[in-house]
BALO-838497 format. One line per 8 residues: number of its first residue (from 0); for each residue x, y, z of N, C-alpha, C, O. Coordinates in nm, 3 decimals, always signed. Layout:
<pts>
NUM = X/Y/Z/X/Y/Z/X/Y/Z/X/Y/Z ~ ...
</pts>
This chain:
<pts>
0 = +7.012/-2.412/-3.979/+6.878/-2.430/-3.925/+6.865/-2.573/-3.873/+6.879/-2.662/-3.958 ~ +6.846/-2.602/-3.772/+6.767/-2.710/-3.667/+6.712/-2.846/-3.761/+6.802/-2.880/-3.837 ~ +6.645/-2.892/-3.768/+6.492/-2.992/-3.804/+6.397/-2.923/-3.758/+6.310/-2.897/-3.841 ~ +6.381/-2.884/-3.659/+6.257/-2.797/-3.601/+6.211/-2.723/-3.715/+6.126/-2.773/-3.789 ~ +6.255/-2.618/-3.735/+6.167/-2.524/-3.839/+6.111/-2.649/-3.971/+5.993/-2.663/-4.006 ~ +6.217/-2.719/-4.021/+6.191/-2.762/-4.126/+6.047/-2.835/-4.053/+5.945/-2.787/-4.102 ~ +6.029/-2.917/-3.971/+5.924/-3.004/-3.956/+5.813/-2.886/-3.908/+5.711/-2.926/-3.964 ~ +5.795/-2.826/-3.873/+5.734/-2.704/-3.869/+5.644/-2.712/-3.999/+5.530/-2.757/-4.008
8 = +5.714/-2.663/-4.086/+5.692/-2.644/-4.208/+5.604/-2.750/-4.309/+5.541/-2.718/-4.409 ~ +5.621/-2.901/-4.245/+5.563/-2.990/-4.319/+5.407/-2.972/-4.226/+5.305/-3.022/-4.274 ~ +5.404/-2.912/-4.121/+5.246/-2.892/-4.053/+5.142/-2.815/-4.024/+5.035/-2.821/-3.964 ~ +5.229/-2.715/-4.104/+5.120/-2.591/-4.116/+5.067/-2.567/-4.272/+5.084/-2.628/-4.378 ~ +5.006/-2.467/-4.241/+4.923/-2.479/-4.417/+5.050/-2.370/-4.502/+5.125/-2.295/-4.439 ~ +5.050/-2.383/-4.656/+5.128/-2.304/-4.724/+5.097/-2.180/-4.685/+4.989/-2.153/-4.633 ~ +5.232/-2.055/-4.716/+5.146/-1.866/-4.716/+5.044/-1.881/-4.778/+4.940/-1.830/-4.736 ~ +5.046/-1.970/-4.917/+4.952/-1.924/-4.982/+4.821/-2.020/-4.926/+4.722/-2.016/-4.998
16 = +4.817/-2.070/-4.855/+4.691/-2.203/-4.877/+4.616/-2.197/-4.772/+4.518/-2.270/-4.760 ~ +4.649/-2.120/-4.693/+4.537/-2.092/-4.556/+4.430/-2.069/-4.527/+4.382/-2.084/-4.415 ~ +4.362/-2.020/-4.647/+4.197/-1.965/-4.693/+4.221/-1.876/-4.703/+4.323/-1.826/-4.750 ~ +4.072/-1.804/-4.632/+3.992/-1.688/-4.688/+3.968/-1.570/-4.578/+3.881/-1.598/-4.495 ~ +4.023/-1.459/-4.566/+3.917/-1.370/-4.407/+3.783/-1.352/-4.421/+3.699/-1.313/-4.502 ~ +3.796/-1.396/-4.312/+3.568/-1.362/-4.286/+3.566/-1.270/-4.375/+3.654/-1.184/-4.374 ~ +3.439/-1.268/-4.495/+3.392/-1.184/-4.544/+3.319/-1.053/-4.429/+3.257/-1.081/-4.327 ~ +3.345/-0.918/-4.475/+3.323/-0.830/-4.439/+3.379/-0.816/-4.283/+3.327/-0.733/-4.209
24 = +3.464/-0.884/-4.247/+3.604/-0.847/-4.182/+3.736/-0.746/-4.256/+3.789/-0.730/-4.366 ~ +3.746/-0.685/-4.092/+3.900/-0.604/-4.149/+4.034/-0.709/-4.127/+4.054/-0.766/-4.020 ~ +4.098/-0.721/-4.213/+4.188/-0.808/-4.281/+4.309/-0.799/-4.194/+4.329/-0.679/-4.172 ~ +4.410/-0.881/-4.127/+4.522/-0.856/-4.076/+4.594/-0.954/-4.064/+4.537/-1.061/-4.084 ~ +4.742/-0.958/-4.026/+4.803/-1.088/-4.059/+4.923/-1.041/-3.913/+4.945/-0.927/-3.872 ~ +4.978/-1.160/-3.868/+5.014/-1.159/-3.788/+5.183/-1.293/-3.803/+5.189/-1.386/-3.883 ~ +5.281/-1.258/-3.710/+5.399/-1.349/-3.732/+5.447/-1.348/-3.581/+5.470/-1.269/-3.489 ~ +5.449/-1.456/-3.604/+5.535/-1.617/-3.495/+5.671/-1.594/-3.504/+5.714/-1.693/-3.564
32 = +5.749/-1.534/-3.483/+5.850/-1.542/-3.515/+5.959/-1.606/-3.486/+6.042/-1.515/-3.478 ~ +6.028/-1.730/-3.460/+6.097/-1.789/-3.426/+6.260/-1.772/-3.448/+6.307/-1.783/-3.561 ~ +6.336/-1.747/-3.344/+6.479/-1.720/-3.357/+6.586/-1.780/-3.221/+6.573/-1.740/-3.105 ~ +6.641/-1.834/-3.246/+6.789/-1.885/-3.149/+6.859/-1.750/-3.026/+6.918/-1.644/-3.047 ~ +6.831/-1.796/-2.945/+6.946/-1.704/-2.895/+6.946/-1.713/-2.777/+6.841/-1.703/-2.714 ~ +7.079/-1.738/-2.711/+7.128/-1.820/-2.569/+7.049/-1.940/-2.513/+6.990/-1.980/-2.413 ~ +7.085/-1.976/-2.647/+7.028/-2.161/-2.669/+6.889/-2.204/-2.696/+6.849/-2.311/-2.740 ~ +6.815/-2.084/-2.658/+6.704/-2.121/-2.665/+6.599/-2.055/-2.771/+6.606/-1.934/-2.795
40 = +6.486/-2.150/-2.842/+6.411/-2.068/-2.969/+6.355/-1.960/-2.877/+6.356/-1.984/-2.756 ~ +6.306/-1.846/-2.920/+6.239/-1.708/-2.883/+6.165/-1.715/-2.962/+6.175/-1.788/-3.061 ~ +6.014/-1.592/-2.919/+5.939/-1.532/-2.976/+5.916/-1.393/-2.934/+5.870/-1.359/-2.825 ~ +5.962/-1.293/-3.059/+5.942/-1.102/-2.985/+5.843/-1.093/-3.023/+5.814/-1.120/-3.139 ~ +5.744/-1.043/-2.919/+5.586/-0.996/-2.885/+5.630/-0.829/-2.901/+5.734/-0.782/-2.852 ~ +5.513/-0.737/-2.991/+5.543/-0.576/-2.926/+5.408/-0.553/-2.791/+5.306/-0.613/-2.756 ~ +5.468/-0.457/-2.758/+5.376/-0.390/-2.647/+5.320/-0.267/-2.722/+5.384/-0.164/-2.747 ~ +5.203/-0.290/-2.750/+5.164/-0.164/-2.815/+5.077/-0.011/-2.671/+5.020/-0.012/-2.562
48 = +5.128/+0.106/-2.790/+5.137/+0.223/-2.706/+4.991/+0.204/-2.626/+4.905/+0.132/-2.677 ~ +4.973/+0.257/-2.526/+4.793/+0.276/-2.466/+4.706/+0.358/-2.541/+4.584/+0.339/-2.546 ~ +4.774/+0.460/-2.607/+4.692/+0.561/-2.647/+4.646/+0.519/-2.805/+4.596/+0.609/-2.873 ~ +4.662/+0.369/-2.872/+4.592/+0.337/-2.984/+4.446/+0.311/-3.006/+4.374/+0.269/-2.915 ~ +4.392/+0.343/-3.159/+4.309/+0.290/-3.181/+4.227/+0.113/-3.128/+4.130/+0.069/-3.068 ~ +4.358/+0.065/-3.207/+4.327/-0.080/-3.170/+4.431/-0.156/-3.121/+4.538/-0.190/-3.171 ~ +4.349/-0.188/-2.949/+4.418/-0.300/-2.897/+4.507/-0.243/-2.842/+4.626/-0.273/-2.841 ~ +4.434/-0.123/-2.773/+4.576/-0.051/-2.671/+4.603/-0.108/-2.619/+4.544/-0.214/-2.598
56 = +4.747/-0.061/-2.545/+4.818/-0.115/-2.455/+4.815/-0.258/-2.421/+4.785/-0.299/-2.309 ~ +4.853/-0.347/-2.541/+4.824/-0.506/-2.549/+4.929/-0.537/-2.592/+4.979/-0.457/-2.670 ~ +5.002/-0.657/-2.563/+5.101/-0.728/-2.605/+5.065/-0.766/-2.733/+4.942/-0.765/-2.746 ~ +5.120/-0.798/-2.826/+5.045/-0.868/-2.982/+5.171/-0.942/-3.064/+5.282/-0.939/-3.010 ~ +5.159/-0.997/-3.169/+5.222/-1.021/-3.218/+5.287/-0.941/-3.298/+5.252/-0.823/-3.289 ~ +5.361/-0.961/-3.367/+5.395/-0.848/-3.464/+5.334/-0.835/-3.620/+5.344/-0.932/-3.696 ~ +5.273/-0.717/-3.660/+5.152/-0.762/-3.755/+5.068/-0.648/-3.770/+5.082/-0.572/-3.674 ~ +4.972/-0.602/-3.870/+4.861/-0.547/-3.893/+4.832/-0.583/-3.997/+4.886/-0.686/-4.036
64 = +4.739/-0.517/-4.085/+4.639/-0.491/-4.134/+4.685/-0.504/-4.278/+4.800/-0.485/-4.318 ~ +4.549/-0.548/-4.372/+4.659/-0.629/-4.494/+4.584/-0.501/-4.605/+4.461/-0.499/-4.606 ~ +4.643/-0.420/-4.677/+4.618/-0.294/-4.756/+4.547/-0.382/-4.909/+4.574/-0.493/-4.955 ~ +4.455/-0.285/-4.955/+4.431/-0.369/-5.079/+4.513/-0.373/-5.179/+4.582/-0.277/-5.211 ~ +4.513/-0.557/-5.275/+4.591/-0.557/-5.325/+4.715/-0.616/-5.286/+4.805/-0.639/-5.367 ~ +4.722/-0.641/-5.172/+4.903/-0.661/-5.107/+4.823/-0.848/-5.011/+4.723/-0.881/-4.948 ~ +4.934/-0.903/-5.054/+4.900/-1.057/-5.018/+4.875/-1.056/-4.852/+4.937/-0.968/-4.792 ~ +4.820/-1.115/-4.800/+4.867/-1.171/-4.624/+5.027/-1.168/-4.580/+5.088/-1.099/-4.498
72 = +5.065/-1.264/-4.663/+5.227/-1.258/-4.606/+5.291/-1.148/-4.638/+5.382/-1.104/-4.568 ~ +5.239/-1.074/-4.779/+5.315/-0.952/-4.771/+5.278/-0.845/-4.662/+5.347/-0.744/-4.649 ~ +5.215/-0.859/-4.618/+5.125/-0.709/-4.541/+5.183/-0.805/-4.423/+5.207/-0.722/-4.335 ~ +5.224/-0.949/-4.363/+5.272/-0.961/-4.187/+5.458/-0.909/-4.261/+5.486/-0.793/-4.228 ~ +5.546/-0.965/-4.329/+5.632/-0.853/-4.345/+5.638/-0.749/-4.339/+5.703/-0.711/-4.241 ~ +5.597/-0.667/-4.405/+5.592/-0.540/-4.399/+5.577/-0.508/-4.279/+5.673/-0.452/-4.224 ~ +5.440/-0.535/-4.192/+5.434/-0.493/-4.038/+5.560/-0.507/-3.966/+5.615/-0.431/-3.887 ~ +5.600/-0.639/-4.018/+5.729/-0.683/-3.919/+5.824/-0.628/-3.899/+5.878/-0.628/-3.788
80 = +5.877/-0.552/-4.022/+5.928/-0.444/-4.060/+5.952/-0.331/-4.028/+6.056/-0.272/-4.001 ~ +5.803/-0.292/-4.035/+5.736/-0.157/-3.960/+5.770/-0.149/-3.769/+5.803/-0.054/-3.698 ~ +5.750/-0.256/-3.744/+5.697/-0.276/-3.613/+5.875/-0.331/-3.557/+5.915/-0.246/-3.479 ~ +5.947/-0.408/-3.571/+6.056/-0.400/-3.491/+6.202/-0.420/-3.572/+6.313/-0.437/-3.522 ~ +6.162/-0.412/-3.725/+6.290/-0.340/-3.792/+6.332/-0.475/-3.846/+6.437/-0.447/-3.903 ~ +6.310/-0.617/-3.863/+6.345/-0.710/-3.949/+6.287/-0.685/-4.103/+6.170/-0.681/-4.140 ~ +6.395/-0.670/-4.173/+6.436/-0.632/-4.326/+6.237/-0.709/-4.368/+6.156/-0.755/-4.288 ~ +6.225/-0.690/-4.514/+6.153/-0.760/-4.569/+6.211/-0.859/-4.643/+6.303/-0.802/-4.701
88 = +6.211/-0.957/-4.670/+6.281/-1.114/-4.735/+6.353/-1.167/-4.592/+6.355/-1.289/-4.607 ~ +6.404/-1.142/-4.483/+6.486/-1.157/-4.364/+6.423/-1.272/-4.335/+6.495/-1.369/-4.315 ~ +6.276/-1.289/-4.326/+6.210/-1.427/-4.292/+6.195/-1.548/-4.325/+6.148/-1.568/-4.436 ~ +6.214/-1.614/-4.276/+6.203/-1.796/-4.369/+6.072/-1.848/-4.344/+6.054/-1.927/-4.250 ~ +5.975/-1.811/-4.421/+5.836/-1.833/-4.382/+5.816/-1.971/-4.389/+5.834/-2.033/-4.494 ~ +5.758/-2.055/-4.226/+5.729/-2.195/-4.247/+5.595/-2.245/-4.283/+5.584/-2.361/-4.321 ~ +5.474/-2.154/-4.271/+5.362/-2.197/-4.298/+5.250/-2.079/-4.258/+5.274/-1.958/-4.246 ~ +5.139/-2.137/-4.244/+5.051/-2.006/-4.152/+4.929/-2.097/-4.088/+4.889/-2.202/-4.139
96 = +4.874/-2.036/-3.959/+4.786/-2.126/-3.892/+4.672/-2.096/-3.961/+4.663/-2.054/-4.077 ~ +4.566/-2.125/-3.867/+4.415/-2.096/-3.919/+4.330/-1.947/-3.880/+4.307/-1.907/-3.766 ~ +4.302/-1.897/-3.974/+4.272/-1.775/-3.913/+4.171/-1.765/-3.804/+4.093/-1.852/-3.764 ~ +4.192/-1.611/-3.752/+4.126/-1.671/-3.621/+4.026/-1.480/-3.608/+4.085/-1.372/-3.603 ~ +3.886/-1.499/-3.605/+3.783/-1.359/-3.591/+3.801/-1.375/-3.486/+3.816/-1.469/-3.408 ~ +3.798/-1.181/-3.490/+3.781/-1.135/-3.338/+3.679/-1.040/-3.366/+3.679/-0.946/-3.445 ~ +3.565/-1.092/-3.264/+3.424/-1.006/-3.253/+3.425/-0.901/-3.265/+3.368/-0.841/-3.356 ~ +3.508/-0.838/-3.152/+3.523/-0.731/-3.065/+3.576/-0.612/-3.160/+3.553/-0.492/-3.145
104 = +3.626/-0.652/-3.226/+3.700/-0.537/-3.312/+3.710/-0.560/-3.454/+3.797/-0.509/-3.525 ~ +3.597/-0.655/-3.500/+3.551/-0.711/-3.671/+3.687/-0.743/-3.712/+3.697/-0.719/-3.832 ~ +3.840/-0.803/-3.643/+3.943/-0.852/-3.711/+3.897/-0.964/-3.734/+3.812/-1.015/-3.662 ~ +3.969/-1.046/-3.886/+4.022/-1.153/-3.908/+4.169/-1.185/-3.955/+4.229/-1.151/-4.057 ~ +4.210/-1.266/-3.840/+4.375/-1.251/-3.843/+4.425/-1.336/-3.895/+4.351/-1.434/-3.891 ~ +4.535/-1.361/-3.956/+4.576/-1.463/-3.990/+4.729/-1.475/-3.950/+4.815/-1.392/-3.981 ~ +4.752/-1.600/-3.871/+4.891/-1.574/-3.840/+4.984/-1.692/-3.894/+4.962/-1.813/-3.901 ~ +5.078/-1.629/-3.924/+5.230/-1.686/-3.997/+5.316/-1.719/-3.918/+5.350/-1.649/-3.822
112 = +5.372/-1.848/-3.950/+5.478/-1.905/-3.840/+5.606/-1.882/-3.940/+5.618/-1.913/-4.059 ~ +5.677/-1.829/-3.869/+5.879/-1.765/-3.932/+5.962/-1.807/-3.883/+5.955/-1.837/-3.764 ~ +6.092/-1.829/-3.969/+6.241/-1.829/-3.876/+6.326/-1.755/-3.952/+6.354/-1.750/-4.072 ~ +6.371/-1.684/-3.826/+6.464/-1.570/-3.817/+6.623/-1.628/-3.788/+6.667/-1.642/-3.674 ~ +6.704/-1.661/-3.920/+6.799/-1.702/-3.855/+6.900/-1.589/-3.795/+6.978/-1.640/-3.715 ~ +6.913/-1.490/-3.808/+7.049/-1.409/-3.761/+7.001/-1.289/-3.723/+7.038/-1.184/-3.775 ~ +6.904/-1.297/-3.618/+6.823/-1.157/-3.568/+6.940/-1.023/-3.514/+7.026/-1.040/-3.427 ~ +6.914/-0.880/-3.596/+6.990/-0.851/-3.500/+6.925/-0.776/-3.419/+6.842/-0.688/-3.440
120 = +6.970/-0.818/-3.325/+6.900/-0.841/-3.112/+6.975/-0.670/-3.097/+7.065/-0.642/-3.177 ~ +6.921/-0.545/-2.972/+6.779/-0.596/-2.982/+6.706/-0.522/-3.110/+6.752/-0.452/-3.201 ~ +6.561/-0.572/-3.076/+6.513/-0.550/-3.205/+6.453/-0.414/-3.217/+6.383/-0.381/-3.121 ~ +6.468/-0.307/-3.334/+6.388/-0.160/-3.303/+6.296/-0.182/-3.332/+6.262/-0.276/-3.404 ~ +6.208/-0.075/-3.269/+6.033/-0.127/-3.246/+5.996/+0.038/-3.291/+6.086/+0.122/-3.280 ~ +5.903/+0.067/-3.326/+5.836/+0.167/-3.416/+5.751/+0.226/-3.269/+5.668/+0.168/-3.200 ~ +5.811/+0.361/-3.258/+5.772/+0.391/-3.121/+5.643/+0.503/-3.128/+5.602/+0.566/-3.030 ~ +5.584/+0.514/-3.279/+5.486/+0.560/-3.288/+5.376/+0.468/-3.270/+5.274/+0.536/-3.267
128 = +5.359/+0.390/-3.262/+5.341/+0.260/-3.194/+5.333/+0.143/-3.096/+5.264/+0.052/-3.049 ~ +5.434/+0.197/-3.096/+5.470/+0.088/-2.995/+5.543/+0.092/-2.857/+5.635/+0.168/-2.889 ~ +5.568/+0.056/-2.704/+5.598/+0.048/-2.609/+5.738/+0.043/-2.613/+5.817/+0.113/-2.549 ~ +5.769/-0.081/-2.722/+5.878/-0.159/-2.674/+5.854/-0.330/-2.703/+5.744/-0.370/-2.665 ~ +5.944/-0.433/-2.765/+5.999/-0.540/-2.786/+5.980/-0.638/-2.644/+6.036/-0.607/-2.539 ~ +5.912/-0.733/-2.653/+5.896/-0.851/-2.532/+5.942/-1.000/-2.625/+5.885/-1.056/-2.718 ~ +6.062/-1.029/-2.559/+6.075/-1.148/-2.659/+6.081/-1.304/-2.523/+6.158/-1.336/-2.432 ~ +5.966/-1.354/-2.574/+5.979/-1.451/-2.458/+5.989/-1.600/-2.521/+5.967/-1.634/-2.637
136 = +6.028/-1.677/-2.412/+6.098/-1.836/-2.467/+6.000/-1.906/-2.511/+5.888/-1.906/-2.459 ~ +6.043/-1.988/-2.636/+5.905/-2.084/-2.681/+5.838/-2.197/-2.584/+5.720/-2.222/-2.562 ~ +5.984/-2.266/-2.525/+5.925/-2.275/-2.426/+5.814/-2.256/-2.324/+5.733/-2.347/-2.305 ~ +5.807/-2.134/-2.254/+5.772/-2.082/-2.162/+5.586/-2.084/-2.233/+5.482/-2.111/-2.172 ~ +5.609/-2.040/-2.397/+5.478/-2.021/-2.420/+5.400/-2.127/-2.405/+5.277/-2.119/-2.397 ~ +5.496/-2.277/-2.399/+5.404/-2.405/-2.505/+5.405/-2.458/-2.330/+5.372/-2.576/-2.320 ~ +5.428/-2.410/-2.234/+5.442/-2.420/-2.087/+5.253/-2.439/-2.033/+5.214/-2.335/-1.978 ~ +5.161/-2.533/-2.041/+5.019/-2.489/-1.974/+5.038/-2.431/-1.836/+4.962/-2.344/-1.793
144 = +5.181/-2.500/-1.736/+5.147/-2.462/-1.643/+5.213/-2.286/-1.596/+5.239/-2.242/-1.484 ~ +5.227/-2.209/-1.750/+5.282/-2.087/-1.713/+5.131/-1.992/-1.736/+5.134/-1.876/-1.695 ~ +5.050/-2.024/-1.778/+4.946/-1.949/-1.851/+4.821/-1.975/-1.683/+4.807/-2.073/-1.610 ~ +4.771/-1.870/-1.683/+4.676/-1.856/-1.562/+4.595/-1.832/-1.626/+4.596/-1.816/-1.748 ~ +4.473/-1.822/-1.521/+4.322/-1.796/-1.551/+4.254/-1.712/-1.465/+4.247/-1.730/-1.343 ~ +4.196/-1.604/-1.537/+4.165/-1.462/-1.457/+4.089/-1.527/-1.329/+4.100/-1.647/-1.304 ~ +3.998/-1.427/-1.236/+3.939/-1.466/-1.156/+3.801/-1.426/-1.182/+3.706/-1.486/-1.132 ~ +3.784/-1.286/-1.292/+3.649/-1.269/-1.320/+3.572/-1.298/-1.408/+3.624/-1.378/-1.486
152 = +3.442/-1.262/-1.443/+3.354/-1.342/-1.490/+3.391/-1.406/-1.628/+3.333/-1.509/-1.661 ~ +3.486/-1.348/-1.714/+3.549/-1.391/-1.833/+3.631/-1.543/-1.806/+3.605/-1.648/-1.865 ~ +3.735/-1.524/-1.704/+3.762/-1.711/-1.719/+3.856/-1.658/-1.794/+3.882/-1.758/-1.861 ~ +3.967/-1.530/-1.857/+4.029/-1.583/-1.957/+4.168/-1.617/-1.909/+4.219/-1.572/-1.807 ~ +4.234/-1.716/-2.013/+4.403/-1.720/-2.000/+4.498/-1.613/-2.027/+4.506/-1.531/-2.119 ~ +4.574/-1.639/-1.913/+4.691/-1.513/-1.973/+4.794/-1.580/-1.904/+4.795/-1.672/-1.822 ~ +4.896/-1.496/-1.967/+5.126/-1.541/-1.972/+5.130/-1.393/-1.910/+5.115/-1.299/-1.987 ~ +5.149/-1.372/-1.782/+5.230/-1.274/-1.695/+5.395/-1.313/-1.785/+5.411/-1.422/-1.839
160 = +5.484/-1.225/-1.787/+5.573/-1.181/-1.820/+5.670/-1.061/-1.837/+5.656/-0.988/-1.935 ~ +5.775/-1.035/-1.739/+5.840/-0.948/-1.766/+5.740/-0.833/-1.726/+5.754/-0.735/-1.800 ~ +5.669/-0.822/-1.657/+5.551/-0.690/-1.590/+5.439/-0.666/-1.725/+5.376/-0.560/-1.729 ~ +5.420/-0.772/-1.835/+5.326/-0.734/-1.961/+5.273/-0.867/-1.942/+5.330/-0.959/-1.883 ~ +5.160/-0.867/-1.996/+5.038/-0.982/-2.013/+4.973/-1.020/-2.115/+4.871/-0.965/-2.157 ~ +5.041/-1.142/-2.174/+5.006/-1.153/-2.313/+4.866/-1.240/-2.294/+4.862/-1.348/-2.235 ~ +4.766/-1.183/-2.346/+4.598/-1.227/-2.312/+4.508/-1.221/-2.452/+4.561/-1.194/-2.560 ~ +4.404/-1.243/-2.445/+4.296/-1.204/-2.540/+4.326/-1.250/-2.710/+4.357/-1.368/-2.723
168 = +4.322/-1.200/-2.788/+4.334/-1.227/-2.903/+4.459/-1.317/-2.938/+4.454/-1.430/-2.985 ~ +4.560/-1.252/-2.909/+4.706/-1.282/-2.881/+4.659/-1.427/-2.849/+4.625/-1.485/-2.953 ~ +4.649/-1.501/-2.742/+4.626/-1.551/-2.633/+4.594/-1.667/-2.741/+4.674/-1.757/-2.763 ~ +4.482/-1.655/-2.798/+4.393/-1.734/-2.858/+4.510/-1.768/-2.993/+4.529/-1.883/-3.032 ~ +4.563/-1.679/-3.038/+4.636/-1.711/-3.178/+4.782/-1.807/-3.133/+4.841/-1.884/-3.209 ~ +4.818/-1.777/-2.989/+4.943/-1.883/-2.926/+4.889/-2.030/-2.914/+4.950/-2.134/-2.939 ~ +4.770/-2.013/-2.873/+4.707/-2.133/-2.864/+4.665/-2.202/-2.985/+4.684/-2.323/-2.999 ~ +4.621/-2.147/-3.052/+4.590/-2.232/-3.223/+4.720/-2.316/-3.248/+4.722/-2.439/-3.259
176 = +4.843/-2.224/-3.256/+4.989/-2.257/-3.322/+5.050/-2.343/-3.232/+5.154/-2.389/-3.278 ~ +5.006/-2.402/-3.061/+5.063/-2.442/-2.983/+5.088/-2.617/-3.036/+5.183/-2.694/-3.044 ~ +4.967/-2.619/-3.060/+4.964/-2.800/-3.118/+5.058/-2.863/-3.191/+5.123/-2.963/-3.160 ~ +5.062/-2.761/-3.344/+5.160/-2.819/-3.421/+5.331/-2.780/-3.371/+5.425/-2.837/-3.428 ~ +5.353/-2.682/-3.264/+5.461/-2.626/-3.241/+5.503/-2.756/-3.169/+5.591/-2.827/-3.218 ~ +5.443/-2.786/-3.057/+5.457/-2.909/-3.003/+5.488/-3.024/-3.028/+5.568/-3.097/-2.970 ~ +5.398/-3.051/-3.155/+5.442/-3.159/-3.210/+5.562/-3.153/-3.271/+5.634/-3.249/-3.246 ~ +5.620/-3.045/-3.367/+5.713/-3.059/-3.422/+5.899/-3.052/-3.324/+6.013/-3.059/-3.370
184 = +5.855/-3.039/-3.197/+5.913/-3.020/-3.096/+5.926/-3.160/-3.053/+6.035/-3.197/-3.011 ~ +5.835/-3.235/-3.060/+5.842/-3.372/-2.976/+5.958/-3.451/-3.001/+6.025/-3.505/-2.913 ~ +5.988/-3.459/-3.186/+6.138/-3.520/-3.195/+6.220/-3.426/-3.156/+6.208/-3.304/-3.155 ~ +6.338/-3.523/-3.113/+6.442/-3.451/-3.064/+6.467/-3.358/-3.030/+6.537/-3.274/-3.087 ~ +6.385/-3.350/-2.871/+6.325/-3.187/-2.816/+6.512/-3.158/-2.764/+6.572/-3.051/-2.757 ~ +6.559/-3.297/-2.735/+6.722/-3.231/-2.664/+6.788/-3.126/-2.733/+6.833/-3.015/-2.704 ~ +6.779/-3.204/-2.840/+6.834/-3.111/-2.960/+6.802/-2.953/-2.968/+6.886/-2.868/-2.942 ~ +6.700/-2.931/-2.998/+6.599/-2.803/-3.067/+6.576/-2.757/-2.903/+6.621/-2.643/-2.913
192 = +6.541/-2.767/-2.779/+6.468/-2.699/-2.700/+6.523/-2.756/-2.575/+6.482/-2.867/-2.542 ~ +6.611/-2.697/-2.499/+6.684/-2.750/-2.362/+6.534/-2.743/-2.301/+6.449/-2.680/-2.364 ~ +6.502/-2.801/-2.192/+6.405/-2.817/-2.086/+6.414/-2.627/-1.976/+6.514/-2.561/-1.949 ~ +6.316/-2.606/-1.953/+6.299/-2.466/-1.883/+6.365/-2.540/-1.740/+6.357/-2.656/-1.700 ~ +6.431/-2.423/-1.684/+6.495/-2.511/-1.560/+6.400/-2.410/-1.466/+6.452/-2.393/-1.356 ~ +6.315/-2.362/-1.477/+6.235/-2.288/-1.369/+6.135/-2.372/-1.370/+6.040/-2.354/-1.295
</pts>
């Protein structure tokens, strides 16, 4: 493992220390997943199916809903699991951001930053569920000038990618985690993160 993850780790809050979900919110947890491969750190986004309950046809992280009884970090494993086939213990959990409500659909999410050292690529994705696996460069995410801004009355940001559009909730939870990702990136970015040559 890098310095990266480790300094990672000194800037986010513990699994356990992140707080609380909005009272009378539905509970969900979400993972960052960070992994190496052809030099560069990654993050696999799923594409979830159109025909879901929640958050059709949306890029997301990998993640749901935390069952009673079962911790945050246990319930974003498990999803992770569920959702594109990394074991449970497989993760090197570095911290978790700040949770983040979503109006629209009474979530409160909480997302977990991971490293995946020995992913095996590609990843299976739970196709009762899901589309299909989008794994895009950390880079590219922590990129302002890759992220656009709609044209209608919303104003919101979105990451075109690969013909999928990571937007909205998503959107908002890349952006919370972008700060400290950054920072922990700033030393010895040669090292940890070649420069995007696009």
């Amino acid at each position: 493992m890098s310095d990266f993850p480790g300094r990672l780790e000194q800037l986010f809050h513990s699994i356990d220390g992140w707080g609380e979900f909005r009272k009378g919110a539905r509970k969900a947890a979400v993972v960052f997943v960070l992994y190496r491969h052809g030099g560069r750190w990654m993050v696999p986004f799923v594409r979830r199916r159109a025909d879901l309950r929640d958050h059709p046809g949306q890029v997301a992280l990998p993640g749901g809903g935390v069952q009673p009884g079962e911790s945050a970090w246990d319930a974003a494993q498990r999803e992770v699991e569920e959702e594109i086939g990394v074991r449970v213990g497989s993760l090197v959990p570095l911290g978790a951001g700040d949770a983040i409500y979503a109006a629209v659909s009474n979530f409160s999410v909480v997302p977990f930053v991971a490293y995946l050292e020995d992913p095996a690529l590609p990843f299976v994705h739970d196709e009762r569920e899901l589309d299909g696996v989008l794994a895009i460069p950390l880079d590219r995410l922590l990129d302002d000038n890759a992220w656009l801004e709609s044209d209608d009355a919303w104003r919101f940001r979105y990451l075109a990618h690969e013909e999928s559009v990571v937007w909205g909730l998503t959107e908002r939870i890349v952006a919370g985690l972008a700060p400290k990702l950054r920072q922990a990136l700033g030393e010895g970015r040669s090292e940890d993160q070649p420069a995007d040559p696009a």
